[in-house]
C-alpha positions in Angstrom: -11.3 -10.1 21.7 -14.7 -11.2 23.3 -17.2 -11.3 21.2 -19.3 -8.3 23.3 -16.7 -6.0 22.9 -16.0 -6.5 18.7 -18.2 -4.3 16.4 -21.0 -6.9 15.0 -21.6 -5.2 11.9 -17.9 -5.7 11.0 -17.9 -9.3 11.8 -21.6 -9.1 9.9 -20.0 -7.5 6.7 -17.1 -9.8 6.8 -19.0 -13.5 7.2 -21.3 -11.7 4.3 -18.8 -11.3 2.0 -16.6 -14.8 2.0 -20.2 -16.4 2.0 -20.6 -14.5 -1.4 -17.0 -15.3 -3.3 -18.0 -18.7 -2.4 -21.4 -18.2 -4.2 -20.4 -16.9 -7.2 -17.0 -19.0 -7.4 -18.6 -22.2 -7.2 -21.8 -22.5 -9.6 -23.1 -26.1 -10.9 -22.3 -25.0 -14.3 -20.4 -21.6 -15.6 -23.0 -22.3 -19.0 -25.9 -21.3 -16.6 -25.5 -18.9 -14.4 -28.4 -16.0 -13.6 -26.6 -12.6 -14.3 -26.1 -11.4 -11.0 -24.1 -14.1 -10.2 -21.6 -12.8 -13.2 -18.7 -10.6 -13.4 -19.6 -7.7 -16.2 -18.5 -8.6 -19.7 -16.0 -5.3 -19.3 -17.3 -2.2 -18.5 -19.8 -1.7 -16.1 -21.0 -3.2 -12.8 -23.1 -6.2 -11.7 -23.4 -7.1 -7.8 -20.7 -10.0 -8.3 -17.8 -6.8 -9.0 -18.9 -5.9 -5.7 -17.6 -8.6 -3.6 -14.0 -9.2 -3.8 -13.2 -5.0 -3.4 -15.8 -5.0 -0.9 -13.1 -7.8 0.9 -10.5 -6.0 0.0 -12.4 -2.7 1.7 -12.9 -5.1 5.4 -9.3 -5.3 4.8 -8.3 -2.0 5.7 -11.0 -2.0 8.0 -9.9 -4.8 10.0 -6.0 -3.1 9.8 -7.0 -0.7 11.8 -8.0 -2.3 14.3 -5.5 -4.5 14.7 -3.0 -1.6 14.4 -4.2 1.7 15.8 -2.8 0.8 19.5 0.4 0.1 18.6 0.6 2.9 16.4 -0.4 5.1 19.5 2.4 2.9 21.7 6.4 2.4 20.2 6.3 0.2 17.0 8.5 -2.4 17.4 10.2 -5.1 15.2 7.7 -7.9 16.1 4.6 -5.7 14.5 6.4 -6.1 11.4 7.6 -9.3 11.6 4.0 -10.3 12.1 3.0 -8.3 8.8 5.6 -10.2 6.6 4.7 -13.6 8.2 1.0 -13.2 7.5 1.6 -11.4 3.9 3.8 -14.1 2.4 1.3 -17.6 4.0 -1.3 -15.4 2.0 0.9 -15.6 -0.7 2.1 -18.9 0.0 -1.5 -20.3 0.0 -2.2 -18.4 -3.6 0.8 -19.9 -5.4 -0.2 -23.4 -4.0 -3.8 -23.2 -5.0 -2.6 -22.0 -8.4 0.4 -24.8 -8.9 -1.5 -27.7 -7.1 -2.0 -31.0 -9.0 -3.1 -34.6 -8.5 -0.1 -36.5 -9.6 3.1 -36.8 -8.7 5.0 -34.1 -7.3 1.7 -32.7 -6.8 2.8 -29.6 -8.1 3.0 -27.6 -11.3 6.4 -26.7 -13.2 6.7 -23.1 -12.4 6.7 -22.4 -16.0 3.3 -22.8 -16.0 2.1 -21.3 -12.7 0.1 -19.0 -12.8 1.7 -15.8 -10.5 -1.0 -13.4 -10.1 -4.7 -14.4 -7.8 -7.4 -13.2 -5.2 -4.6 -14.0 -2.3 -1.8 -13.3 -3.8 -3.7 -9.1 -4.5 -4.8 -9.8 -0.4 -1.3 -10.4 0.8 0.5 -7.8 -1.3 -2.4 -5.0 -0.3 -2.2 -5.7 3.4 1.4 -5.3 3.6 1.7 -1.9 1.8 -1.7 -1.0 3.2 -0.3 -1.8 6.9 2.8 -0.4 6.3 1.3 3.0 5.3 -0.8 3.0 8.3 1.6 2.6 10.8 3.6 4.9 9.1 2.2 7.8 8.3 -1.2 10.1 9.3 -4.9 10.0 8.1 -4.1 12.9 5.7 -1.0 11.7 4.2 -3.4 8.7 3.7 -6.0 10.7 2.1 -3.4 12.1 -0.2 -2.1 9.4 -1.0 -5.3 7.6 -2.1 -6.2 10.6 -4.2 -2.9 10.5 -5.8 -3.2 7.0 -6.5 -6.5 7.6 -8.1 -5.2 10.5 -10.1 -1.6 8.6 -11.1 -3.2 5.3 -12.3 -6.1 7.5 -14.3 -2.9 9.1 -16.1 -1.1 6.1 -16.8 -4.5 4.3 -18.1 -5.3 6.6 -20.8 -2.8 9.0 -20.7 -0.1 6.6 -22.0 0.6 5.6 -25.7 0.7 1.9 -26.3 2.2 1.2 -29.8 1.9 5.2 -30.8 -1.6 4.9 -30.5 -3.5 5.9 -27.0 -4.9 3.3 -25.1 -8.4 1.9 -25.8 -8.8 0.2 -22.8 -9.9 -3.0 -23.8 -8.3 -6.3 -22.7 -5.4 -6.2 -24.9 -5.3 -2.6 -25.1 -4.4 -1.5 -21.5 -1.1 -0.4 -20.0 -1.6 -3.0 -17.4 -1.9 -5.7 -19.7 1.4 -4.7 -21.4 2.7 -4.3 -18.2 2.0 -8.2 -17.2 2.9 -9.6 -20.7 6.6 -7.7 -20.1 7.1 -8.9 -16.9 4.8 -11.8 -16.1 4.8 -13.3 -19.6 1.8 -14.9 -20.8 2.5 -18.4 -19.2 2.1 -16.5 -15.9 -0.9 -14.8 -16.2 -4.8 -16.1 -16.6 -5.4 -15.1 -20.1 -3.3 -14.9 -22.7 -3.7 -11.1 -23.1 -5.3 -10.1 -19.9 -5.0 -10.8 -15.8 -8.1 -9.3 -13.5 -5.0 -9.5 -10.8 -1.9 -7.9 -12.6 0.7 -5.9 -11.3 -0.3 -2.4 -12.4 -3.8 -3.0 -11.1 -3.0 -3.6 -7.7 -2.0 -0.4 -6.9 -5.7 0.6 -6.8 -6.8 -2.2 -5.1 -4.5 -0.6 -2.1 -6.7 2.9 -2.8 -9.9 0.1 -1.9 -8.2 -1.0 1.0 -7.0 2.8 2.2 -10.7 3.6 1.7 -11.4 1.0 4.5 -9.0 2.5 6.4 -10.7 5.5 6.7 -14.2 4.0 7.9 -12.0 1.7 10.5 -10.7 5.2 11.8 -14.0 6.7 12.2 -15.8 3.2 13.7 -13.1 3.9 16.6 -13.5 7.7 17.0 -14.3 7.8 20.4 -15.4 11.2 20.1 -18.2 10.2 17.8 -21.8 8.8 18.8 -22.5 5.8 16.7 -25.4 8.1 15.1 -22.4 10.4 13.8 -20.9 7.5 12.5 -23.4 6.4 10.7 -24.0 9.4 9.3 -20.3 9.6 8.2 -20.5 6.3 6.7 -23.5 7.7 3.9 -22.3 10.9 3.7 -18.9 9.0 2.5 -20.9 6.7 0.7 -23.3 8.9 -1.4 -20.0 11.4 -2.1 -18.0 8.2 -3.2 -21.0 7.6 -5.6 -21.1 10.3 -7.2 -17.4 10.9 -7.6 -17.3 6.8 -9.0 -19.9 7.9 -11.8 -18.7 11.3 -12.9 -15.4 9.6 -13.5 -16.9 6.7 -15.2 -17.5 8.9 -17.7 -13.7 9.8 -18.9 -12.4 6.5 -16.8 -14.5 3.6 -17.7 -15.8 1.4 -14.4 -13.9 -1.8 -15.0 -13.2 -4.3 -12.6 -10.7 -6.1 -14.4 -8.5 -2.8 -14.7 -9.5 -2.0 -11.4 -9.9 1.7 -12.5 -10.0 4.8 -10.4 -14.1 5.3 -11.0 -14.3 1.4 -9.7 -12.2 2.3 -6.5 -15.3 5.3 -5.9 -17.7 3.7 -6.7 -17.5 -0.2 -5.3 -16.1 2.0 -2.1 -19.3 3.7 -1.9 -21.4 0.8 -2.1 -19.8 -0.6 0.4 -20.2 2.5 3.2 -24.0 2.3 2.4 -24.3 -1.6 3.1 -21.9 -2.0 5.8 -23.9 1.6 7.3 -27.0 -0.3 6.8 -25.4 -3.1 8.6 -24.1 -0.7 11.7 -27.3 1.1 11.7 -29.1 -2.5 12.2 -26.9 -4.2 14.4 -24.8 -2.2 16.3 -27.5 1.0 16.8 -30.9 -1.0 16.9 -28.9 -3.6 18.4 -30.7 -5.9 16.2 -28.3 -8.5 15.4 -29.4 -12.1 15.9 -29.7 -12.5 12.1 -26.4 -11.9 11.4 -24.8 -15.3 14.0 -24.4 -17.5 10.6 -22.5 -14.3 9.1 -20.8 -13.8 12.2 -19.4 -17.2 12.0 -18.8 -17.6 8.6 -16.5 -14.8 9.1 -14.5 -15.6 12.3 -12.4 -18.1 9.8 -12.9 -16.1 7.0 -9.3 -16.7 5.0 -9.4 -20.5 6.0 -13.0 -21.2 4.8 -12.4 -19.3 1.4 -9.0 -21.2 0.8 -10.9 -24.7 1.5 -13.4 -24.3 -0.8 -11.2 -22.6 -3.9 -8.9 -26.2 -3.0 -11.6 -28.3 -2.7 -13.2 -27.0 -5.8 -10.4 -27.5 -7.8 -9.6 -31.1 -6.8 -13.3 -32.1 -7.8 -12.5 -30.7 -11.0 -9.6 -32.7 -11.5 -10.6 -35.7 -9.5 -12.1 -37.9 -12.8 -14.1 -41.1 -12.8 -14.1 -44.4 -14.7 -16.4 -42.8 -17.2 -13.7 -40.0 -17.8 -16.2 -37.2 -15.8 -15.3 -35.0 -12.7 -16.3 -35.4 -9.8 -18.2 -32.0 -9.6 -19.7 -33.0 -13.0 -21.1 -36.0 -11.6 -22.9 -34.5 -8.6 -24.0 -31.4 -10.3 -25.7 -33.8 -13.2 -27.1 -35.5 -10.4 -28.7 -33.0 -8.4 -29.8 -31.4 -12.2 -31.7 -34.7 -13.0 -33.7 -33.2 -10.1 -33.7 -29.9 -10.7 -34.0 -29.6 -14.1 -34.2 -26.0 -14.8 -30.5 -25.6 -15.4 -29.6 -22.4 -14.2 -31.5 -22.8 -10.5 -30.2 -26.4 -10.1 -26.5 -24.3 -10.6 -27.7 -22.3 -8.0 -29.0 -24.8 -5.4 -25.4 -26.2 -6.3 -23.6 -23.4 -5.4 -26.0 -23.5 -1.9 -25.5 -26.7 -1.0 -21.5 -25.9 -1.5 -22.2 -22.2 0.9 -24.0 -24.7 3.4 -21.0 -27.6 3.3 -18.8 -24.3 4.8 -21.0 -22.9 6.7 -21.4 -26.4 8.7 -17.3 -26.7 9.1 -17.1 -22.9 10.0 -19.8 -23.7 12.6 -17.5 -26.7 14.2 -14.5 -24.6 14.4 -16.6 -21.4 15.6 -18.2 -23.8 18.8 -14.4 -25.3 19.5 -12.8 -21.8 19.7 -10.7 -22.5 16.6 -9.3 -19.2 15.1 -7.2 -20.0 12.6 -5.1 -16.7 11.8 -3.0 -16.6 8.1 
């Protein structure tokens, strides 16, 4: 699709997001990092919990679009075809980052892969996400996203774990007993505790149902874009409000992904991405958002190079028996010595290394879909 006929503010939203998992994934030093740039301890929010549901959130955006006209034409075979292709590369592309080595074969003994990850939770939410909405009606949607909400709530805390009712910490959690039954603990990222387990992901396709929703009404033709925007807050200030009544019986918790964290990240994201619309798709005020824009037209590509590249100059050692990465971020903190803005400027300088290859492939036409 040209570029004058896409919605900016979704492209905007997009490119702002991958720019900020690459931010906080890729720090000079995870001993000094300013708090923003953290994931809360447990409980709670910082702006870091905002970014990968807020992904997760342009995902079922972006279904939409991609889907809506051939849910209006006959569905055929190749629609799906296309969905199970691009679900299991994203897969694919988890499990390698996860099992990739430096020696010989290159790769881990599955024993000690681990399953779960951020594109793994993509892959499996966009095809159960696309599935539903070529399946089924914006109010079957709705109730099932509410019933999702209500069904994970009861088995959170509704649920005995060892005769005693859950605390929901990280060992105490249905969804960590969950992954230690089925995953085992050689599969998962912690040994009692995965921020991408099995039980959790069923919330994470609420997030992506609540993007759904906002796709539908961005291509409401029946709407001006000033009733859209209005939409967008309305939803947003509703979602809000819903997110922190619930906090208070249903903790918000990224790492269980709980119901008040669907409402609540979800709202967040309507108000930004309407302050984005209302900027650059109403004002028409969108010059400021070209590096976004291209940061986002290879969104999946320039997040996998950098979580690969990342980890191979963290296992790429020198003579002196130091990474790679240690060695340039203790250079460039000889320079910079207050420790936790020479992480930062590291973790700039890595944004700016992508932002230059999304650039080339952006002016050569290169769209590389997964």
């Amino acid at each position: 699709m040209a570029t004058s006929n896409r919605i900016l503010s979704v492209d905007i939203f997009r490119g702002l997001t991958i720019a900020a998992m690459i931010l906080v994934n890729t720090p000079g030093t995870w001993s000094h990092v300013y708090s923003p740039f953290l994931h809360a301890e447990w409980n709670g929010l910082s702006p870091t919990d905002l970014i990968f549901p807020f992904f997760l959130f342009i995902v079922g955006m972006s279904i939409t679009f991609a889907y809506s006209k051939k849910k209006q034409n006959k569905i055929t075979s190749d629609v799906y075809k296309k969905i199970i292709s691009r679900t299991l590369k994203l897969i694919f592309l988890g499990l390698f980052l996860a099992s990739f080595k430096l020696n010989f074969p290159f790769i881990k003994d599955l024993s000690e892969v681990r399953i779960p990850g951020v594109l793994q939770r993509i892959g499996v939410v966009f095809f159960i996400s696309s599935i539903l909405f070529l399946n089924v009606n914006w109010k079957v949607l709705l109730g099932i996203f509410v019933a999702i909400l209500l069904v994970y709530w009861y088995l959170m805390t509704q649920i005995p774990i060892d005769g005693e009712m859950p605390l929901l910490t990280r060992s105490s959690n249905l969804g960590s007993v969950v992954d230690l039954k089925i995953l085992t603990v050689d599969h998962m990222w912690k040994t009692d505790y995965d921020p991408e387990g099995i039980l959790s992901t069923l919330p994470a396709i609420a997030t992506t149902i609540f993007g759904m929703f906002l796709g539908m009404i961005l291509l409401n033709k029946n709407r001006t874009k000033k009733e859209k925007y209005n939409y967008f807050v309305i939803i947003g200030i509703v979602a809000l409000l819903l997110g922190y009544l619930l906090d208070t019986v249903f903790p918000i918790n990224k790492g269980l992904w709980t119901s008040s964290f669907v409402l609540v990240t979800g709202g967040w994201a309507s108000l930004i991405y309407a302050l984005i619309f209302y900027t650059a798709d109403i004002l028409e005020i969108n010059n400021w958002g070209k590096p976004a824009i291209i940061f986002g037209s290879n969104a999946i590509t320039v997040y996998f190079l950098s979580s690969f590249t990342t980890k191979c100059f963290g296992l790429i050692k020198l003579s002196n028996g130091q990474s790679l990465h240690g060695y340039l971020y203790e250079f460039l903190s000889s320079i910079i010595t207050i420790p936790k803005l020479s992480s930062l400027v590291y973790a700039m300088l890595v944004i700016s290394f992508y932002y230059l290859i999304a650039w080339i492939l952006y002016k050569k036409k290169i769209f590389i879909k997964v």
